[in-house]
N, C-alpha and C positions, 0 to 999 in steps of 0.2 A: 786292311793290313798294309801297313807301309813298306817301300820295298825293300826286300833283307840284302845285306852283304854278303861275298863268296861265301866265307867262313861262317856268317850266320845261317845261311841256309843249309852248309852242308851238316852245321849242327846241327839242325831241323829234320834233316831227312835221316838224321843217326838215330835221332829220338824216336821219328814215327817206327824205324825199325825196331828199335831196342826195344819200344811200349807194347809191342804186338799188333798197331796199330793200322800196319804197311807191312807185306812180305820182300824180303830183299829182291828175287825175282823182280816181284812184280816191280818196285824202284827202277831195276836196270832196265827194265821193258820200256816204262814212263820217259823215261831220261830218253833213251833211242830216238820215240816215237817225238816229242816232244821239239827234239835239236833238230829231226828232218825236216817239221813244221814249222822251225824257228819260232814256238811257244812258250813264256813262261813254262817252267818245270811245272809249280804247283796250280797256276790257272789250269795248265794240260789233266793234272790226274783229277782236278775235283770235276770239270767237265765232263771228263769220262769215267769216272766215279771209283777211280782206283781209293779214291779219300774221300771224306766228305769237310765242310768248311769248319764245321767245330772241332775235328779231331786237327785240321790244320792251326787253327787259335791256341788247341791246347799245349802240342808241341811245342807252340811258339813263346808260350808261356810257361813252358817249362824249362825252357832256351833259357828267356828272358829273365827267370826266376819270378816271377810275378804270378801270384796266385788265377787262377782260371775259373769261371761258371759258366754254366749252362744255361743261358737264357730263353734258349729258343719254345719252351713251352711254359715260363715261367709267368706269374699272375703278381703285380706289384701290388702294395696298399695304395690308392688312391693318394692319401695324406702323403706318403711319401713318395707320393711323384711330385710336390708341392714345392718340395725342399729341392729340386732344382728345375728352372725355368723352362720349358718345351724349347723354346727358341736355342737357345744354350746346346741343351741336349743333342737335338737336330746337328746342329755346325758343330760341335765335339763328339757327336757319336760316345757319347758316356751318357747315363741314365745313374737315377738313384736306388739303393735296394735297402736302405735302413741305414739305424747307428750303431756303432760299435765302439763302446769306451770313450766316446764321447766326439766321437771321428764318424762324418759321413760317407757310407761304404757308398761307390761307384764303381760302375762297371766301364772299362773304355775300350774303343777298338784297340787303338794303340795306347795300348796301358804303359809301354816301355817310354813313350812322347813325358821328358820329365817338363819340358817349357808347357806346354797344354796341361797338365798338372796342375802347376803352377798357378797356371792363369786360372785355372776353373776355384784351384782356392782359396784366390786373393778376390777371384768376381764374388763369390757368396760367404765368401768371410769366414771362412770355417776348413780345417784339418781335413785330409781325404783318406780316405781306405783302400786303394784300387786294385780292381780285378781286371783281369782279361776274360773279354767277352769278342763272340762272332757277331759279323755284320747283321743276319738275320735274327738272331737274338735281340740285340738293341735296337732293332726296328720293333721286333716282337716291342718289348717293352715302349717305345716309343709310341704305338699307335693309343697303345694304352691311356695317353691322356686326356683322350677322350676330346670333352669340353672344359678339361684344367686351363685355366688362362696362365697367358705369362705372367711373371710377377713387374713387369715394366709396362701392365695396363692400371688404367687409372685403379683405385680402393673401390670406386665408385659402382664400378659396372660388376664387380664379383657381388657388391649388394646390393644389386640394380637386378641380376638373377637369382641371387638367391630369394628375392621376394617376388618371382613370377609363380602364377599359381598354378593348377592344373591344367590339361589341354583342353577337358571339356569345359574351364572357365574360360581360355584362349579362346576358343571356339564361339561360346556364347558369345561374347565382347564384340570378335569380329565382324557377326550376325549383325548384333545390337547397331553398331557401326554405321553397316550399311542400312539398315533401316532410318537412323539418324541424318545421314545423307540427304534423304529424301527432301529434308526439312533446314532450312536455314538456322532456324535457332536453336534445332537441338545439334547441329553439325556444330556448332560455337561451344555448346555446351561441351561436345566431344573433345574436340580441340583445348579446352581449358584443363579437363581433367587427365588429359594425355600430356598435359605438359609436367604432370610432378609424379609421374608411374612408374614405375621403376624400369619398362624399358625405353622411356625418357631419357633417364638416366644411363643405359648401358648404350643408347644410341652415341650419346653427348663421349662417353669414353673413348668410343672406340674411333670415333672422330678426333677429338682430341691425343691421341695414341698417333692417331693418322698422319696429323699437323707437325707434331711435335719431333716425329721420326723420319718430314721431308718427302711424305707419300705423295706422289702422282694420282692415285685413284684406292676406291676402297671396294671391294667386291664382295657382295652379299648372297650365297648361292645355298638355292634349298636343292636338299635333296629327301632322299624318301623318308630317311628315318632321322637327319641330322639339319643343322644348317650353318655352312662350312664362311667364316670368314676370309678375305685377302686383303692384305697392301699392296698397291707397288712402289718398293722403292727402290731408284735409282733405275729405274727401269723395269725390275723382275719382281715376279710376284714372289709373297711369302706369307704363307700361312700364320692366323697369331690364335685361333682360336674358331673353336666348334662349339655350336649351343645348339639346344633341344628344340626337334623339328615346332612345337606347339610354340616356341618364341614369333618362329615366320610373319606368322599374319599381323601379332602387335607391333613388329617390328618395323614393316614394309609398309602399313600405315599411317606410322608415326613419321615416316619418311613422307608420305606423300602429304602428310596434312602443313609441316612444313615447308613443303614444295609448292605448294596450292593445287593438287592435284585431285582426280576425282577419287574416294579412299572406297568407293562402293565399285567400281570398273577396273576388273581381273582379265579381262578380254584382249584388249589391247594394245600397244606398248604406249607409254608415255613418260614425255621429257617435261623436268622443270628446275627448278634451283632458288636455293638461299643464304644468306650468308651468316657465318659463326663466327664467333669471337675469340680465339685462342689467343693469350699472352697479349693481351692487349693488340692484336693481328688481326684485322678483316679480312676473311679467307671467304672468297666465293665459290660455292657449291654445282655443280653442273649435275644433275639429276638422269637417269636413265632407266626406266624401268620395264623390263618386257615379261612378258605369258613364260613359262616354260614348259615342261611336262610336270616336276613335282613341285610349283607353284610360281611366283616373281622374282626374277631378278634382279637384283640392284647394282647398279654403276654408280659411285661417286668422282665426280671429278675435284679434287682441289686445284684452285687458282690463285696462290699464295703471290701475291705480289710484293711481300717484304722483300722476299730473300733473291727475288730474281735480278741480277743485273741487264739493260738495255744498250750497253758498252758493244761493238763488234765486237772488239779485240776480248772480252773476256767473257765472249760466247764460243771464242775459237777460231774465228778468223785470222788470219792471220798471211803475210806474204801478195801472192800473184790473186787470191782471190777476194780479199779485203778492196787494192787497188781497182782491181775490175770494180767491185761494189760502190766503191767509190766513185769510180769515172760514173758508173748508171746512173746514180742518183743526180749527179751533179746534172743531167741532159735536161730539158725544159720538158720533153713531152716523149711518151714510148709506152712498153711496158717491163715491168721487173717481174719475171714470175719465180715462183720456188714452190720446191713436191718433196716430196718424203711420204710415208706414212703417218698414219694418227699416232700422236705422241710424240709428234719428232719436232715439232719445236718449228716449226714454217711460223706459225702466226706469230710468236716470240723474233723472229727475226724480221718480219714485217713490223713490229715495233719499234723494234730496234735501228730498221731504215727511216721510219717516221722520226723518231727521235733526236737524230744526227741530222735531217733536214730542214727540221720544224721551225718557223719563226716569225716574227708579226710580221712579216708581209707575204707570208705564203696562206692562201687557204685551204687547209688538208681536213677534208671529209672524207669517215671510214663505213664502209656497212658491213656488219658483222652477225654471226648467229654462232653465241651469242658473243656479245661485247666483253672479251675478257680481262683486259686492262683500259681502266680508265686514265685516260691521259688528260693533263690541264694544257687547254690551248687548241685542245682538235673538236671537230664536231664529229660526235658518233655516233652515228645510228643502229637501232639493234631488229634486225629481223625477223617479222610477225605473221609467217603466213596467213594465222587462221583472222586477218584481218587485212590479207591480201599484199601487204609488205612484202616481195619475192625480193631474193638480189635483184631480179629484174626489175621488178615497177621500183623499189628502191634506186635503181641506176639511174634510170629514165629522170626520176626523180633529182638525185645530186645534179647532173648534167645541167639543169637548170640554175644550180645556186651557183653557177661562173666559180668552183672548184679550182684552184691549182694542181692539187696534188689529190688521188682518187686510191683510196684502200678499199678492196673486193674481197671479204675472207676466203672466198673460196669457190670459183668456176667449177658449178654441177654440173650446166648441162648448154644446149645450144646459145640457145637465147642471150643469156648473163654473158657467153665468153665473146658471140660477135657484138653486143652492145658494149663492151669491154675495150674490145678493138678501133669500136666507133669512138670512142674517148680519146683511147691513144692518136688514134689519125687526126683527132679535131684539136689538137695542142694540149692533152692532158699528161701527166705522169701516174701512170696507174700502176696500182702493187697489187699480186694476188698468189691465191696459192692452187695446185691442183695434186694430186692424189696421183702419180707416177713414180716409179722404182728410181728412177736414175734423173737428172736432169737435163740428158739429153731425147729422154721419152714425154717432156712437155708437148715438144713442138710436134713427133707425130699423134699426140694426145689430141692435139687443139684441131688437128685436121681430120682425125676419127669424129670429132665433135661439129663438123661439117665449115668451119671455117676456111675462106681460099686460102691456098697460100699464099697468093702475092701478099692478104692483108698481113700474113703472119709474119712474113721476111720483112714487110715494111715496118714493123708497131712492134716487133718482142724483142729489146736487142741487150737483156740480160736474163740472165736461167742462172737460176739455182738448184744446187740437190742438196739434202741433209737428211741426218740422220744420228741421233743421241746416242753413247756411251759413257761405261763409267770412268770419272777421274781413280784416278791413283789416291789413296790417303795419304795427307802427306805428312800425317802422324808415323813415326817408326818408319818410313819408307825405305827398302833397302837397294841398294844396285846389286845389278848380277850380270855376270859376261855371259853373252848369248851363245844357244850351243850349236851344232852343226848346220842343223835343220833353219833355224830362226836366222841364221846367218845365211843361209841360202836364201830365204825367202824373203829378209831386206834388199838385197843385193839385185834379186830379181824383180822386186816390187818398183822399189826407187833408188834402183843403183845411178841410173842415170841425173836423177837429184842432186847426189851426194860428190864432192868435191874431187876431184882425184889424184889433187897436189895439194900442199899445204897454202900454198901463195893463194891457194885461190878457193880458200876455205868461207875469207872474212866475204867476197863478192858472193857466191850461190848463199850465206847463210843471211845475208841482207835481201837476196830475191827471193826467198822464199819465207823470210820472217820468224828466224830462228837465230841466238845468239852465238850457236855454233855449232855445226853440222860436223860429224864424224869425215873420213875418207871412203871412198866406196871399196877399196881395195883392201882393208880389216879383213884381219879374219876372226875376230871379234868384234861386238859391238856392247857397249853397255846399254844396258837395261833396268827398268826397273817393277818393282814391286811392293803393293803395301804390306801389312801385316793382318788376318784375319784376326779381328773382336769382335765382338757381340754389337758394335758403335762402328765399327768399319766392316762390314762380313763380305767375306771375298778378298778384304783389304784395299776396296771402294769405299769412296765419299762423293758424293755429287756426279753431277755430268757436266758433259759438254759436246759440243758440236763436233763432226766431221764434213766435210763441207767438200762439194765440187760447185767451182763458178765457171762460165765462160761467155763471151761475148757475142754476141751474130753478127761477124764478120762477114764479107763477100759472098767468101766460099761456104760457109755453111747458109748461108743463104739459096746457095742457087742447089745446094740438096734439099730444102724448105718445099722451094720449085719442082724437084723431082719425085717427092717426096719420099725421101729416102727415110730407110730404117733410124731407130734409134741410133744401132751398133754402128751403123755408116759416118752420121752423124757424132757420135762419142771420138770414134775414132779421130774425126778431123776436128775436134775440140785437142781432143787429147796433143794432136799434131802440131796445133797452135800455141802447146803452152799449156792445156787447162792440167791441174793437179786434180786425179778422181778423188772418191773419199778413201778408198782403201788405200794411195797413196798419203793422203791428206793423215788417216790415221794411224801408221808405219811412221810418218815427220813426228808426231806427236807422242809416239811412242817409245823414239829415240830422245825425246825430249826429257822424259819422265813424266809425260801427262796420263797417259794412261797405258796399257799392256798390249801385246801383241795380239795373246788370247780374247781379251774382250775388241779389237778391231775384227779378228777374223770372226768372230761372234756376230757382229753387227755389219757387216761391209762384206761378203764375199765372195771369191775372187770372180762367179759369173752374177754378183748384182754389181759389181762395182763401177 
């Protein structure tokens, strides 16, 4: 429920009186207990159950004038949970309950919301009926959809299941499978006939669904009685559909025989990948699959190379740490390292340094596991343990073909990161990425990993940190002046940023790569925000980077030597200039890139 006005609520508390619903008493008691606690009035009575949440709905809709149901033990027709989309559902909290006079009845939280109305009957084209309903009701009915798919998955995959057979046919098939394994020719045989079977086909959808909506990864998860799909997009997972546990085995199969993978070893976990065709788009697949309790998991990774730009500037760089970027690359020999977590875009910005470097007379060899963009002009090598190819003997290896420029995807472990070093000290420019929270926790990373420090003060003299959020859509985008809190927490983030005269607006918003920086001294600041749709949810589109850079100056040098903490370290980054990412994403916020809420989401205040 959204939250009411003076006068609407004290409507509300007249009605639960007047209905018999609520004893006055007991009201004035609520109200007391409530303002001592400084608690929403009606959060306080349904907690302690002076109410319960439907008799609050109904009030509310009686306020509202808006007709009321009871959802919370109601059972939908399947078909007419058809007629509006899970997805929909879910971010409007309205479900369907039949037709009336030619008008589809819906239930809404906020049924009084006439723009969410609106939009739900221009999305599916059709006149609405709306009830007020409680949270736990519409969930009631929401869970309901079972294995209903959205209607924004392909045609394909609803008759891709609907022609699976029974489990003990599942079952058989699987058996058959692994037997077939055994044997080359009849594993060919499998593979052919697996290629036009209908979960062939609901594979190829839900991939394509994948593709086509900007997913990062697609998550395959059995459980005991069901087997629960995910996207992530834009970062966050989101559920699009549940299918019957007896699909599991044809499904995770069908995956690994396009993977090359072994389709008879359930034991344990194995990686592989392939590529698919969407919209005329070669999207490369990263495969992952492990044991679990109620059977395999599946990880997809997509690595859509259409849509990605290799630009700094329109990865989010921008200002004090673009220029540091810049100065690194330009040096003949060192290292550039950069951390974040998985997902966050390091290897995408290692691309992006190659790129802006690259040129016939440099020679830039990469070793990668695996090679996720292929570039024209670089030599790339893709890393093959089970034939002895480590980043290390790979290293050893480059170091030999007189390299200029040296890409490491990724320092695991001792060996790779002082042979690393050994590069750097011998006139190489080497790039790499490691797996630390902050970018001032590389350099005591690399000394956990047993390297001296003198080699690390001499050879590491650019650090990166990153970390991905969502952009703003810049469909419908609106501004909004910030309210007390938000202006507190600019002000304290990166008051010291922001300009604190007007003369001197145009100089800080050129040092820091912004075409104009607010005053710190507001007591407002604009902001913005997208619009929630079904195509922007949350009122997100895409990502982008939050970025701290800094350089290894003197003085952070000789804490290298001491080997001082991260925080030591950050701090005299911070001292010299660096921008963290939660100030990095606070500039970008004020920009209209993205939101306050999704920085403090991603960046905060003790990872920053």
């Amino acid at each position: 429920m959204s939250v009411l006005s003076a006068s609407t609520q004290a409507a509300v508390e007249e009605t639960l009186v007047s209905s018999g619903m609520l004893k006055q008493v007991d009201l004035d008691k609520a109200k007391k207990e409530a303002d001592k606690l400084a608690e929403p009035l009606f959060g306080y009575m349904i907690k302690n159950n002076f109410i319960t949440d439907e008799q609050l709905t109904k009030a509310n809709a009686i306020v509202s004038k808006v007709p009321y149901v009871n959802l919370s033990s109601a059972k939908v027709d399947p078909e007419v949970l058809k007629l509006l989309p899970k997805d929909i559902a879910e971010r409007y909290m309205a479900v369907p309950l039949g037709e009336m006079q030619h008008k589809l009845v819906v239930a809404m939280l906020n049924a009084d919301n006439v723009q969410a109305v609106d939009y739900l009957s221009n999305r599916i084209n059709r006149p609405l009926k709306v009830y007020a309903a409680s949270e736990a009701g519409i969930k009631n009915v929401i869970k309901q959809y079972g294995i209903q798919l959205s209607t924004s998955l392909d045609e394909g995959l609803k008759k891709g299941l609907s022609e699976v057979g029974s489990e003990d046919e599942f079952d058989k098939s699987d058996k058959q499978k692994e037997k077939d394994a055994k044997k080359d020719e009849e594993t060919k045989k499998a593979k052919t006939i697996a290629q036009d079977s209908p979960i062939s086909k609901a594979l190829s959808a839900i991939l394509e669904f994948a593709a086509r909506n900007r997913a990062s990864d697609v998550h395959i998860e059995p459980f005991e009685k069901e087997v629960r799909v995910r996207v992530r997009i834009d970062g966050v997972l989101r559920e699009i559909m549940r299918l019957p546990k007896n699909t599991e085995p044809a499904l995770v199969s069908r995956v690994k025989i396009l993977a090359n993978l072994k389709i008879d070893e359930h034991r344990i976990p194995q990686d592989g990948g392939f590529t698919v065709l969407v919209d005329k788009n070669a999207i490369d697949l990263r495969i992952a699959i492990a044991p679990i309790v109620w059977g395999e998991q599946v990880v997809i990774r997509l690595l859509d190379k259409s849509g990605t730009s290799l630009k700094l500037e329109d990865m989010g760089y921008t200002g004090r740490a673009l220029r540091t970027i810049r100065k690194g690359i330009a040096r003949p020999n060192g290292m550039i390292l950069t951390s974040g977590p998985t997902g966050s875009g390091k290897s995408t910005s290692l691309y992006a340094l190659i790129q802006e470097i690259k040129s016939d007379t440099t020679n830039i060899v990469t070793l990668e596991d695996p090679v996720e963009y292929k570039m024209e002009g670089i030599n790339q090598i893709q890393v093959n343990p089970e034939v002895g190819l480590t980043f290390a003997n790979g290293l050893r290896s480059i170091l030999r073909q007189d390299p200029d420029i040296v890409m490491v995807g990724e320092i695991r472990d001792k060996e790779t990161a002082q042979l690393a070093v050994q590069a750097a000290l011998t006139g190489h420019l080497v790039f790499s990425t490691l797996h630390t929270n902050s970018a001032a926790g590389i350099l005591p990373r690399l000394l956990d990993m047993g390297v001296e420090p003198f080699l690390i003060a001499s050879t590491v003299h650019t650090v990166i940190g990153q970390r991905l959020v969502r952009r703003v859509a810049d469909e419908n985008k609106q501004s909004y002046e910030s309210n007390e809190a938000e202006t507190q927490a600019i002000k304290a983030t990166i008051g010291r940023f922001l300009p604190p005269a007007k003369e001197q607006v145009e100089a800080f918003s050129k040092d820091l790569g912004y075409k104009s920086l607010p005053l710190n001294n507001q007591n407002a600041y604009t902001l913005y925000k997208g619009v929630d749709t079904v195509d922007t949810p949350g009122g997100y589109k895409g990502r982008m980077g939050l970025y701290e850079v800094f350089e290894v100056t003197e003085a952070i040098q000789a804490l290298i030597m001491k080997r001082a903490t991260s925080s030591e370290i950050e701090k005299q980054a911070e001292a010299e200039g660096m921008v963290n990412m939660r100030m990095d994403g606070y500039l970008k916020a004020l920009d209209g890139r993205t939101t306050l809420t999704e920085v403090n989401r991603v960046a905060a205040e003790d990872n920053a």
